[in-house]
C-alpha positions as CSV (number, residue, x, y, z in Angstrom):
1,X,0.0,0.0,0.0
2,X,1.1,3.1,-0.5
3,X,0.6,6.3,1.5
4,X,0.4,9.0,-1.7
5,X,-2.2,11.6,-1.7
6,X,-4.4,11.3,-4.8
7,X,-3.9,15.0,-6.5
8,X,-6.6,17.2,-6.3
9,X,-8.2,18.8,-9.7
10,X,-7.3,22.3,-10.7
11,X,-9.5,25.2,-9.2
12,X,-10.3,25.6,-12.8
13,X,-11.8,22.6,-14.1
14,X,-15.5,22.6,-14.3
15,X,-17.6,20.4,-12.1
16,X,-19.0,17.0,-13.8
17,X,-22.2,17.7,-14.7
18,X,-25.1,17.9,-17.8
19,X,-23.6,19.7,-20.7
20,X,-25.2,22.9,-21.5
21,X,-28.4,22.8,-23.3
22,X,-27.9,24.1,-26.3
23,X,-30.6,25.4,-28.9
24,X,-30.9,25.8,-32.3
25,X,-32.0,29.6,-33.7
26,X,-31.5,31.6,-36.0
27,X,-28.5,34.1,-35.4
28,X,-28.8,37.6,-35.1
29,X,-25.3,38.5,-35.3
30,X,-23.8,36.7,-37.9
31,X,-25.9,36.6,-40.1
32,X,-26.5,37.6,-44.5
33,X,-30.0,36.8,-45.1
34,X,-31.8,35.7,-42.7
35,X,-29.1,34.3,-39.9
36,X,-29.7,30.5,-41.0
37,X,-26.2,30.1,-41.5
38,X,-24.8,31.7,-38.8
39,X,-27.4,29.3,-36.4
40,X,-26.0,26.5,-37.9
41,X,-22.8,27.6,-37.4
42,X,-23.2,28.2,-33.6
43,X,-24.9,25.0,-32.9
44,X,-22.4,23.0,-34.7
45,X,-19.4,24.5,-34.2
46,X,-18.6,24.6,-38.0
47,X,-17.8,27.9,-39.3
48,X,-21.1,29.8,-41.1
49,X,-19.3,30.5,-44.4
50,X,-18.7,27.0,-45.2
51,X,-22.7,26.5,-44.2
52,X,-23.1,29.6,-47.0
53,X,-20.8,27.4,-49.6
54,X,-22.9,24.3,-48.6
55,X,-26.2,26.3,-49.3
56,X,-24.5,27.9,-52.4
57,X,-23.7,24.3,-54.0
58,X,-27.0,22.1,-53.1
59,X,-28.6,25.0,-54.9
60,X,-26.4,25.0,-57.9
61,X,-26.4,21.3,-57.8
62,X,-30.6,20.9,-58.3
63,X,-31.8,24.1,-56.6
64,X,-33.1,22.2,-53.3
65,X,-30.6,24.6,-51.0
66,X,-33.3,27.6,-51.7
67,X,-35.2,25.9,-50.5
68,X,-34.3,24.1,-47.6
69,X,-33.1,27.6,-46.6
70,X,-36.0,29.1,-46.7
71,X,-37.7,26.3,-45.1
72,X,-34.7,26.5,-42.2
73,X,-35.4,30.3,-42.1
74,X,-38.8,29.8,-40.9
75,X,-39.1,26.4,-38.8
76,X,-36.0,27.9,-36.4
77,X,-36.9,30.3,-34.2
78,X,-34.8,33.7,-33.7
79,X,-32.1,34.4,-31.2
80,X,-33.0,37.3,-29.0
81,X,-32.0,40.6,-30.6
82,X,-29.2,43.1,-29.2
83,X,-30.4,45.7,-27.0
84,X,-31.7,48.7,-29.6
85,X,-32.0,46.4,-32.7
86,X,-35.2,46.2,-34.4
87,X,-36.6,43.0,-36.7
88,X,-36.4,44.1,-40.0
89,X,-39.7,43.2,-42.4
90,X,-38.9,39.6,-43.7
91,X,-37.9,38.8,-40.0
92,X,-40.9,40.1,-38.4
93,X,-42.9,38.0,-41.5
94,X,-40.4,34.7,-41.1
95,X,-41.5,35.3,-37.4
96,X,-45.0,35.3,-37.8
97,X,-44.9,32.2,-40.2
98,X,-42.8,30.3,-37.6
99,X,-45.3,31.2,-35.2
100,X,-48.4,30.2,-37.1
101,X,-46.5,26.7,-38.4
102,X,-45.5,26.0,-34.6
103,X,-48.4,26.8,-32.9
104,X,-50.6,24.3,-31.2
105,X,-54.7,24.5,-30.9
106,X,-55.9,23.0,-28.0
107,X,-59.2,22.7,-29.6
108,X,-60.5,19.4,-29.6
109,X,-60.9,17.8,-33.6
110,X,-63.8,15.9,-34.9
């Protein structure tokens, strides 16, 4: 047996735990069009221009990466704005569609 001490972890190191949560949105920082990208990029961890070149080449390769953007732009919701920054019109629409297409009725069917 020995009598060592067993070292102690650094006052650094985070505590073992869940990782953080995170979501996918839309980014409202990096963003070109609509911020698609830039959420991808954030949730991944893969930079947003090669996301752009990705989107760039499905479309030039059978025109499907219009429209998967565009369905992308509205079935992900928004990050939260920066203080004094307004939604500009096709956010404030992409916002209302995303609201309308994720909505739920609790109206009962029949």
């Amino acid at each position: 047996m020995t009598s060592a001490v067993p070292p102690t972890p650094p006052a650094d190191a985070q505590a073992w735990g869940p990782p953080p949560v995170r979501t996918l949105r839309r980014s409202s920082t990096d963003r070109m069009v609509g911020g698609v990208s830039g959420g991808l990029a954030e949730y991944t961890g893969i930079d947003a221009v090669l996301w752009r070149v990705a989107f760039v080449l499905v479309t030039l390769a059978g025109g499907a990466g219009v429209l998967v953007y565009l369905v992308l732009w509205v079935l992900m919701p928004a990050a939260p704005l920066p203080a004094g920054q307004v939604p500009g019109p096709l956010d404030q629409f992409a916002q209302r569609i995303h609201d309308a297409v994720t909505s739920r009725t609790d109206a009962p069917r029949g």
